[in-house]
C-alpha positions as CSV (number, residue, x, y, z in Angstrom):
1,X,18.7,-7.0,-26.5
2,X,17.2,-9.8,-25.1
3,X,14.6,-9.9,-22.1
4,X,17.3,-11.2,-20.0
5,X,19.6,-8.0,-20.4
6,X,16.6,-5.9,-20.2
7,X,15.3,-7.4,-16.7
8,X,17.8,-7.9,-14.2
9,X,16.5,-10.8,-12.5
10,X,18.2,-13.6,-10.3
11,X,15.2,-16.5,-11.2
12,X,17.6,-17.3,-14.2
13,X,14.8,-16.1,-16.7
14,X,17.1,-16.8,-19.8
15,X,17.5,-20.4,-18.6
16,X,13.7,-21.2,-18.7
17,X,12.3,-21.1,-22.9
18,X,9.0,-21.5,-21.5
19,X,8.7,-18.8,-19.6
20,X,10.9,-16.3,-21.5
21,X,8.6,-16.4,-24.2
22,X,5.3,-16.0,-22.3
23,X,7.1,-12.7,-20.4
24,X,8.1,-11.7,-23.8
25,X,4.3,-11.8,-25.0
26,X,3.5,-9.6,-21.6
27,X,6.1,-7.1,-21.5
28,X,4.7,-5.5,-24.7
29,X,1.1,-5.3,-23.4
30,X,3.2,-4.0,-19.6
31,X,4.7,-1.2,-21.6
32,X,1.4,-0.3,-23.2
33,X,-0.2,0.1,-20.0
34,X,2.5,2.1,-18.5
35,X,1.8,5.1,-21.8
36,X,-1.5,5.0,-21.2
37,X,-2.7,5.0,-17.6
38,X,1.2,5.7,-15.7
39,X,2.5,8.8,-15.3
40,X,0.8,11.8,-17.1
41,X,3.2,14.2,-18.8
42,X,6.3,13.4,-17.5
43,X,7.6,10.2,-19.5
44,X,10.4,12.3,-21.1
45,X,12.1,13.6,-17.9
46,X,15.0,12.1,-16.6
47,X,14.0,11.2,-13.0
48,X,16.5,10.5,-10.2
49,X,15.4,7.3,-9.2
50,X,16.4,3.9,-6.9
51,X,16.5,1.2,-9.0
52,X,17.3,-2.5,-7.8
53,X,20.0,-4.6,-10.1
54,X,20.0,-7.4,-7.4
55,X,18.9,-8.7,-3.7
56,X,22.2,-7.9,-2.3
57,X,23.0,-5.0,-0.6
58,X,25.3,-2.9,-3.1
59,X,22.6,-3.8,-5.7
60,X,19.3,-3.2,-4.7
61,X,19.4,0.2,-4.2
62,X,21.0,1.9,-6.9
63,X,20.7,5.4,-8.4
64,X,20.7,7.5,-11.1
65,X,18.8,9.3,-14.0
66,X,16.2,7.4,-15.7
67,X,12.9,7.8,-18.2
68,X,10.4,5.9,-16.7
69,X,9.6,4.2,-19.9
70,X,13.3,2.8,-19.6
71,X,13.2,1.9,-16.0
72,X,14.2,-2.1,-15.7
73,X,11.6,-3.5,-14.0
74,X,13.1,-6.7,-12.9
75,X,12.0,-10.1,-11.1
76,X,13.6,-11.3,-7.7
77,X,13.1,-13.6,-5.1
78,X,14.9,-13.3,-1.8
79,X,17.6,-15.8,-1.2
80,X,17.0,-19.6,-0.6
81,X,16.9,-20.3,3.0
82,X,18.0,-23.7,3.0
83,X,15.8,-26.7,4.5
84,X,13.0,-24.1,5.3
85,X,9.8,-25.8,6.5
86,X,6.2,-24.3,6.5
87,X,5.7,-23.0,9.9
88,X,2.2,-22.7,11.0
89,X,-1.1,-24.6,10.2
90,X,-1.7,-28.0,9.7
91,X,1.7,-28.3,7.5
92,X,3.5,-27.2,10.1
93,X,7.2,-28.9,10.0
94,X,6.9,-29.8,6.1
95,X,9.1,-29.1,4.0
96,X,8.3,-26.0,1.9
97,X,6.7,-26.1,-1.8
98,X,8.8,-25.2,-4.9
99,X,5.5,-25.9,-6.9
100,X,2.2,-25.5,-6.2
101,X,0.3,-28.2,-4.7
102,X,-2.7,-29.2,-6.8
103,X,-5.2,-29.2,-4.2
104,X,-3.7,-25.1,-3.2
105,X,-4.3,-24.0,-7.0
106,X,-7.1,-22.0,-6.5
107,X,-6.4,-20.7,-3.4
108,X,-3.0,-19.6,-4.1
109,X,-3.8,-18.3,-7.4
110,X,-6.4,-15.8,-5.8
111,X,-4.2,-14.6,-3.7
112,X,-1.6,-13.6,-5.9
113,X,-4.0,-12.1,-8.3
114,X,-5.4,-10.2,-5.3
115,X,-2.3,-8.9,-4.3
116,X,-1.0,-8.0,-7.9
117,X,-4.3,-6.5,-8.6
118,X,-3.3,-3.7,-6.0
119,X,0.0,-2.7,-8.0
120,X,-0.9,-1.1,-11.0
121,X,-4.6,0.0,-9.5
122,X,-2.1,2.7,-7.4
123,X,-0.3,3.7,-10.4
124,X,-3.6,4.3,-12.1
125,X,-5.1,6.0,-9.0
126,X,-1.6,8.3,-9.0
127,X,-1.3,9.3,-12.6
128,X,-1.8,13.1,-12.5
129,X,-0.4,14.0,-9.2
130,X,2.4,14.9,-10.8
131,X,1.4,18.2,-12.3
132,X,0.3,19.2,-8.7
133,X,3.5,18.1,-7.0
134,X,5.0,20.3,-3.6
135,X,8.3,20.1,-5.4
136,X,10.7,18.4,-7.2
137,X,11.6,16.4,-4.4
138,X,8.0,14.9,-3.8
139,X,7.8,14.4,-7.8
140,X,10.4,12.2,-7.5
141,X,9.3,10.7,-4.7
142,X,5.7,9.5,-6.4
143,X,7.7,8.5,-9.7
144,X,9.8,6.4,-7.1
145,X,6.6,4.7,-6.0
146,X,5.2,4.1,-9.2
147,X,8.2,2.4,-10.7
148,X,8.2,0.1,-7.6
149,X,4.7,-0.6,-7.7
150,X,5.3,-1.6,-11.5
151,X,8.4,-3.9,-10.4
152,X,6.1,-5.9,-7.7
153,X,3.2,-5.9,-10.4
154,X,6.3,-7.9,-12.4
155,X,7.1,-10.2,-9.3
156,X,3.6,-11.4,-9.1
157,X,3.2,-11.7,-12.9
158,X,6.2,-13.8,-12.8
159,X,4.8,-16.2,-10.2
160,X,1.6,-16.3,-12.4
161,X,3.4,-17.2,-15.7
162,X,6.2,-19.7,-13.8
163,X,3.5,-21.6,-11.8
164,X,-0.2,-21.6,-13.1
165,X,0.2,-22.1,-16.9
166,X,-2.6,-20.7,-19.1
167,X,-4.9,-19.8,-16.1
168,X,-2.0,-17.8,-14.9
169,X,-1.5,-16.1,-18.3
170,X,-4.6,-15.3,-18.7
171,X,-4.9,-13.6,-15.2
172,X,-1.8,-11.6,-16.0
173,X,-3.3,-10.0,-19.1
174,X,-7.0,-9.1,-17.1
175,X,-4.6,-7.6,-14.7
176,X,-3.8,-4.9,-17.4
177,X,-7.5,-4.9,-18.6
178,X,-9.1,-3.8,-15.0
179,X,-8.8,-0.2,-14.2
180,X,-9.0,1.9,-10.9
181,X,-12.6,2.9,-10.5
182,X,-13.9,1.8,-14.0
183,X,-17.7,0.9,-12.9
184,X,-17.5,-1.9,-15.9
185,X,-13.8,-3.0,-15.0
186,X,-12.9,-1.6,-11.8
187,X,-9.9,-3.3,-9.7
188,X,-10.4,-6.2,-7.0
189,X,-10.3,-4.1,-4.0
190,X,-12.2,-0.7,-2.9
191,X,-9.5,1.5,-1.8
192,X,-7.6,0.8,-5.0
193,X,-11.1,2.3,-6.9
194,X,-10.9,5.1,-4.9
195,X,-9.6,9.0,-6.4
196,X,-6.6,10.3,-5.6
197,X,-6.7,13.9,-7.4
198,X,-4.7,15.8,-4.5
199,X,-1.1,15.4,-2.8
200,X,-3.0,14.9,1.0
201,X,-4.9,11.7,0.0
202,X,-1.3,11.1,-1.9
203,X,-0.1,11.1,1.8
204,X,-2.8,9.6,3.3
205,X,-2.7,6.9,0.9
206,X,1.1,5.6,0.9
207,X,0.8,5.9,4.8
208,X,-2.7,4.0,5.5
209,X,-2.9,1.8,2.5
210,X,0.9,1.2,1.6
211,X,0.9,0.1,5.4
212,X,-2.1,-2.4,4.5
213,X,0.4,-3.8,1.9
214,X,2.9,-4.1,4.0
215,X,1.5,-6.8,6.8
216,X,-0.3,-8.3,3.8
217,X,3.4,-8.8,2.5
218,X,4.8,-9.9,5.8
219,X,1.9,-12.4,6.1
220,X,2.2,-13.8,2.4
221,X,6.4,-14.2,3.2
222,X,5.3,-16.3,5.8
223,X,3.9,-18.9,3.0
224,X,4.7,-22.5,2.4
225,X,4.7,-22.2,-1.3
226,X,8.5,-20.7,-1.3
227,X,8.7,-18.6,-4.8
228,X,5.8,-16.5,-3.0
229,X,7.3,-16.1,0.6
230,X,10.9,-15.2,-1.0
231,X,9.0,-12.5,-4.3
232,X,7.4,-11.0,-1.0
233,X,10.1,-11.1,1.2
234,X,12.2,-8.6,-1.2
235,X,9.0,-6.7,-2.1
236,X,9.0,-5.8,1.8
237,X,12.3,-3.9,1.0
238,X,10.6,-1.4,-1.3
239,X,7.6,-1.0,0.4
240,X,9.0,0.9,3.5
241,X,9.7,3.8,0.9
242,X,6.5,4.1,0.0
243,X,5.2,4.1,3.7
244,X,8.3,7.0,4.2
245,X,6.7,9.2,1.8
246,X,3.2,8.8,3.3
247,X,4.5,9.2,6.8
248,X,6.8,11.9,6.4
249,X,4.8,13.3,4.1
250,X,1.8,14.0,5.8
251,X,4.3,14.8,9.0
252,X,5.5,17.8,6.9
253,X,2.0,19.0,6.5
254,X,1.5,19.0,10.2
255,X,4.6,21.2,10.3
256,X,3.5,23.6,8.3
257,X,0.1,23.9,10.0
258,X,1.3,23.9,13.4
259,X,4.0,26.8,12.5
260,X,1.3,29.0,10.8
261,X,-1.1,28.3,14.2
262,X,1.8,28.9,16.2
263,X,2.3,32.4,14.6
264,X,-1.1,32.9,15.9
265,X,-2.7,32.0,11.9
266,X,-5.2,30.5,10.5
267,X,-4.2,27.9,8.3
268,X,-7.2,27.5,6.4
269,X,-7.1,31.3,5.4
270,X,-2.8,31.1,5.1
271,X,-3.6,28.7,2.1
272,X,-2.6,25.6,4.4
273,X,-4.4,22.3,5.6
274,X,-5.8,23.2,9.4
275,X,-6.1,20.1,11.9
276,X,-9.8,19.8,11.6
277,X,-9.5,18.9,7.3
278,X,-6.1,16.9,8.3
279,X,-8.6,14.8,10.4
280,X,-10.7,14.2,8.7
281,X,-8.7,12.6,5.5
282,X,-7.3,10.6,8.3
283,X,-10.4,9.1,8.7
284,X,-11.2,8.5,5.6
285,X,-8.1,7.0,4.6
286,X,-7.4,4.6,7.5
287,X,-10.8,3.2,7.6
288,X,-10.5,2.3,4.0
289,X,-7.1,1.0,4.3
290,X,-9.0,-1.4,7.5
291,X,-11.4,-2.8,5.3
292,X,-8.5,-4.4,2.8
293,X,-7.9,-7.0,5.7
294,X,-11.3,-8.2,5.0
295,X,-13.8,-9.4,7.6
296,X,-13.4,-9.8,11.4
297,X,-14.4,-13.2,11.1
298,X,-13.2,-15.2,8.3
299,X,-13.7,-18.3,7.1
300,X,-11.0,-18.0,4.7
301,X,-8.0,-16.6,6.5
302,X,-8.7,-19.6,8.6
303,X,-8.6,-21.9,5.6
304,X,-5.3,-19.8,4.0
305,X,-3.7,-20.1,7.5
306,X,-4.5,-24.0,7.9
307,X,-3.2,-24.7,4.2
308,X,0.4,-23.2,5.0
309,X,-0.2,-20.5,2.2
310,X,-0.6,-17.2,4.4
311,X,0.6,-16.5,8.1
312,X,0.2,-14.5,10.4
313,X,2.4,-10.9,10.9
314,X,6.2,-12.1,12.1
315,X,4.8,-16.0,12.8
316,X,8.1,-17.3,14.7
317,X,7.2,-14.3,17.5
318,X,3.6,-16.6,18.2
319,X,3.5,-19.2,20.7
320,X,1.1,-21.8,19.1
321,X,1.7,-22.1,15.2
322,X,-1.5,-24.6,15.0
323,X,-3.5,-22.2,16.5
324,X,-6.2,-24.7,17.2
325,X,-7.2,-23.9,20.8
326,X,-7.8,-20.4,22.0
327,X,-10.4,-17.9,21.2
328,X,-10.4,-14.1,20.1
329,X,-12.8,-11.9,21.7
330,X,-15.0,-9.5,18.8
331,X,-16.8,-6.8,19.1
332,X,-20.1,-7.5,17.4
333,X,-23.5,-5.9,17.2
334,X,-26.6,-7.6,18.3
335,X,-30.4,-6.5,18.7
336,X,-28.9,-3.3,18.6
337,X,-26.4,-3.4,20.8
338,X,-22.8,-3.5,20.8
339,X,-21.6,-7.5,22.6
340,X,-18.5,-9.3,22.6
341,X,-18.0,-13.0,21.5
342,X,-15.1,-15.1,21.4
343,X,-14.0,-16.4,17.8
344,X,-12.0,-19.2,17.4
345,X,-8.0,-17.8,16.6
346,X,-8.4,-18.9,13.1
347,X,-11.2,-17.7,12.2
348,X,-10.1,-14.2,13.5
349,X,-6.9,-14.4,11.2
350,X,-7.9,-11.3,9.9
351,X,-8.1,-9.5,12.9
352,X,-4.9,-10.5,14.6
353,X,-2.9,-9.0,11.3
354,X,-5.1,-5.7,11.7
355,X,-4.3,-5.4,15.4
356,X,-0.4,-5.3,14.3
357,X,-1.4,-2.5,11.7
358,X,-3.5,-0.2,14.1
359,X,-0.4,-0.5,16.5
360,X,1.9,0.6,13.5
361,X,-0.5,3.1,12.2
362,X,-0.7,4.6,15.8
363,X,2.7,4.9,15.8
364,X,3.2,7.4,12.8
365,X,-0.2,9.5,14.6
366,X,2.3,9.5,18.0
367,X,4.8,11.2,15.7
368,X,2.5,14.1,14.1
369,X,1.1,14.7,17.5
370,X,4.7,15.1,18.7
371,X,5.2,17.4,16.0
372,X,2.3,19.6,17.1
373,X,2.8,19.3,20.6
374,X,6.9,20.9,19.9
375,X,4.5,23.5,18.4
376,X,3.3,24.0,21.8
377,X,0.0,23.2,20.7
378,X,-3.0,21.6,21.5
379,X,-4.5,19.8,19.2
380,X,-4.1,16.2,18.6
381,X,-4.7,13.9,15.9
382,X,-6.1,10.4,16.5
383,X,-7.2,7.1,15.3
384,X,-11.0,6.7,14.7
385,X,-13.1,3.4,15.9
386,X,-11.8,0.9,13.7
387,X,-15.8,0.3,13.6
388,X,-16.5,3.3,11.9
389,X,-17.1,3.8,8.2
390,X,-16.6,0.6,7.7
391,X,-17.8,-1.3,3.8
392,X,-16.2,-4.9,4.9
393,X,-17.3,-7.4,7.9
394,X,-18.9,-7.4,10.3
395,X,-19.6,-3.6,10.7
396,X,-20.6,-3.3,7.0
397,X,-23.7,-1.3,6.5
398,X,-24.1,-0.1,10.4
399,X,-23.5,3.5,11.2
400,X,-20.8,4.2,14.1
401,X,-19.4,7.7,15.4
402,X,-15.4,7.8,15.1
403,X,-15.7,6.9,19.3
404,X,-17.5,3.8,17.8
405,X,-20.6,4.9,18.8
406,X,-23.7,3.0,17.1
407,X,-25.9,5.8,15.3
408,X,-28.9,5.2,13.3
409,X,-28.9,5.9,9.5
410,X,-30.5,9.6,10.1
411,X,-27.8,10.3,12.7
412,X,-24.9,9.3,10.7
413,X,-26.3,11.7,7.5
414,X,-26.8,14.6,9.8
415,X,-23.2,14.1,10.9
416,X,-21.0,12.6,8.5
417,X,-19.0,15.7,7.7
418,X,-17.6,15.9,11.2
419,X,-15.9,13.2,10.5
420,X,-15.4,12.8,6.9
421,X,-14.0,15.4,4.5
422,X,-16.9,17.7,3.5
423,X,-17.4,19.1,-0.4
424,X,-15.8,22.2,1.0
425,X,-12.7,20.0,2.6
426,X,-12.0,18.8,-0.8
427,X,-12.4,21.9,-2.6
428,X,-10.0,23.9,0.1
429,X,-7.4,20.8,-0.8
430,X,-8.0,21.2,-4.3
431,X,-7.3,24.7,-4.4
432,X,-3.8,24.4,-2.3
433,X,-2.7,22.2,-5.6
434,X,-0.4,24.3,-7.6
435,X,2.3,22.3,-9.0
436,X,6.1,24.0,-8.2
437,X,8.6,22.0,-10.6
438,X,11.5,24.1,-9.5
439,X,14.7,23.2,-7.6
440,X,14.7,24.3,-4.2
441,X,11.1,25.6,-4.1
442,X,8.1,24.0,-2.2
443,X,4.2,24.9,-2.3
444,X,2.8,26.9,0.9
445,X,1.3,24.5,2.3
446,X,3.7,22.1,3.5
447,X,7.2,22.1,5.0
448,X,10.5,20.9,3.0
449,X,11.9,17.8,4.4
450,X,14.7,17.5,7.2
451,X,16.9,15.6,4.5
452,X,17.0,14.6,0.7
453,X,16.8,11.1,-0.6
454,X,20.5,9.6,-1.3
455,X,22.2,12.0,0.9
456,X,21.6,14.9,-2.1
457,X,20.0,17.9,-1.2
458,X,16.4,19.5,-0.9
459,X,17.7,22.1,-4.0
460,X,19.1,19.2,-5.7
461,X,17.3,18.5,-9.4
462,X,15.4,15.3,-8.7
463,X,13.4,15.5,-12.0
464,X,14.7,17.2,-14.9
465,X,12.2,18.5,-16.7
466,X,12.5,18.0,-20.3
């Protein structure tokens, strides 16, 4: 079988010699990867999973039993939009690229690598979750993510292979050679290092960080060089699964606590997450998911967005494309004390895409705080300071309460566990984990979902086990 057959792809691989036989060389060393650090322990079961066969509608979305090992990965690039033209920066009205221009090589090629860095480092994070799973539902679910992130690894693989040569082989192959928190190898970007060893910080993570990828995809589709704007474009598709299962996901464990408090419970004690812990992986999660947008005031987003190569979230809904007038006003601290100064707009790049994410991220809190508040309860969840807890820009190193408070180093070590899950958190979590791999069943501490995936059922077998 050739690769062709293997990969359904619409960048008419078997057309190109070139690049067929440096995918070839990769695919082997993909597959390797895949035994190793994907999926522990389940690589014989036949999974009930989405694959996509093409960009169209009847084709993108298509499903049946699978082996992950067999799952075809493919490569595609949204459709052409003819006589597009770059629309921001100071190319604003050119024609888009089909190549990349020489004096963008660098820049484009980070970028790329950066972004492709982030697809297997989840996989990797992800790989024993599945002996913990809920149910068979949520194992599906994760196997559903992991396949994707694989296929969008592919999409920027191709891009390296198709358009940077032996630089761009080379980086494919190191992206297989990094691993999620290796302190000798570890991937590009901190949350990707980080542990995910329990089904909350699952949650947490495919809501907060997924959602990072997302505006980072939106922004990147935006792109002059076209074969990166139209691999993103499709990538967007898949990505609002994985932000589903993190938002409904951590939704269903706010069910489940709110009907145990309801009944007049204790959570905690029922074997459940109470609101407090939920909180406080909240925090965690969300302020690691800020720092991936880099620092307030950047230098390079203002480069990227002059060049043509990265955009803002949804450009056509902006005024001014050239975005050389105007300022942004920042939050910064000086002589100890909190100030605001205005930034120029593109040098605040950064900042204007994380506004759009807060916004989106406050919308899933609206919807578990509905879900208590039906509960006739209390308690709300909320957004932390995006100031606090903070490794990247301008806040790095300074203390700050979740109001965005400025503490002093002894302050925030007296405190931290208000706000950030404690030893004791993570041990409570921990303990909830018992995997249920039965049809039908779910674990304690979270509720079964209003609907199954496909129109099939909660009981239905969405992994048989083999």
């Amino acid at each position: 079988m050739s690769l062709n057959d293997k990969i359904p792809n619409n960048v008419n691989l078997s057309d190109d010699r070139r690049l067929l036989r440096a995918l070839e060389q990769w695919q082997p060393s993909f597959l390797d990867w895949w035994q190793q650090v994907g999926p522990e322990g389940f690589q014989g079961d036949d999974v009930y999973l989405r694959t996509a066969i093409s960009v169209h509608t009847d084709g993108w979305a298509h499903f049946d039993y699978v082996k992950m090992p067999d799952y075809r990965w493919g490569i595609f690039l949204a459709p052409t939009e003819t006589e597009r033209s770059i629309g921001f920066g100071d190319h604003l009205g050119d024609p888009v690229w089909q190549e990349v221009p020489g004096e963008l090589r660098n820049m484009l090629r980070r970028i790329i690598v950066t972004q492709a860095d982030t697809e297997p480092a989840s996989v990797e994070q992800q790989r024993r979750l599945g002996h913990t799973a809920p149910s068979l539902y949520d194992l599906r679910n994760l196997f559903q993510v992991n396949v994707e992130e694989g296929r969008h690894l592919w999409a920027m693989v191709h891009l390296l292979h198709a358009h940077f040569g032996k630089d761009g082989r080379e980086e494919a192959e190191e992206l297989l050679a990094r691993r999620s928190g290796d302190p000798d190898k570890p991937r590009i970007l901190g949350a990707f290092n980080e542990p995910i060893s329990d089904w909350l910080s699952f949650y947490m993570f495919t809501m907060f960080t997924d959602r990072d990828g997302k505006f980072q995809l939106y922004a990147l589709s935006e792109s002059g060089f076209d074969p990166l704007a139209r691999a993103t474009k499709f990538m967007i598709t898949e990505e609002a699964h994985h932000m589903f299962v993190g938002e409904m996901g951590c939704d269903r464990v706010v069910q489940r606590t709110a009907e145990l408090m309801r009944a007049g419970k204790d959570p905690r004690a029922e074997g459940a997450v109470d609101v407090a812990t939920f909180q406080r992986y909240l925090n965690l999660w969300y302020t690691l998911s800020l720092d991936l947008f880099g620092g307030e005031i950047s230098s390079n987003a203002a480069d990227f967005f002059a060049a043509g190569v990265k955009g803002r979230y949804k450009e056509a809904q902006h005024e001014d494309h050239v975005a050389l007038t105007g300022d942004y006003v920042v939050p910064v601290v000086r002589n100890g004390a909190l100030v605001e100064e205005k930034v120029a707009v593109r040098n605040a790049m950064n900042e204007i895409l994380r506004d759009h994410y807060v916004e989106d991220c406050q919308r899933g809190v609206d919807r578990w705080n509905r879900t208590l508040e039906r509960a006739g309860l209390s308690e709300r969840l909320r957004l932390p300071s995006r100031r606090f807890h903070r490794q990247q820009g301008i806040h790095a190193g300074l203390c700050f309460d979740t109001e965005g408070n400025l503490l002093t180093g002894d302050q925030w070590e007296a405190r931290k566990h208000e706000w950030l899950p404690s030893p004791a958190d993570r041990a409570h979590v921990t303990s909830l984990m018992q995997g249920v791999h039965q049809p039908g069943r779910i674990a304690s501490w979270i509720a079964p979902p209003a609907k199954g995936i496909n129109g099939q059922a909660f009981e239905f077998e969405y992994v048989r086990r083999s």
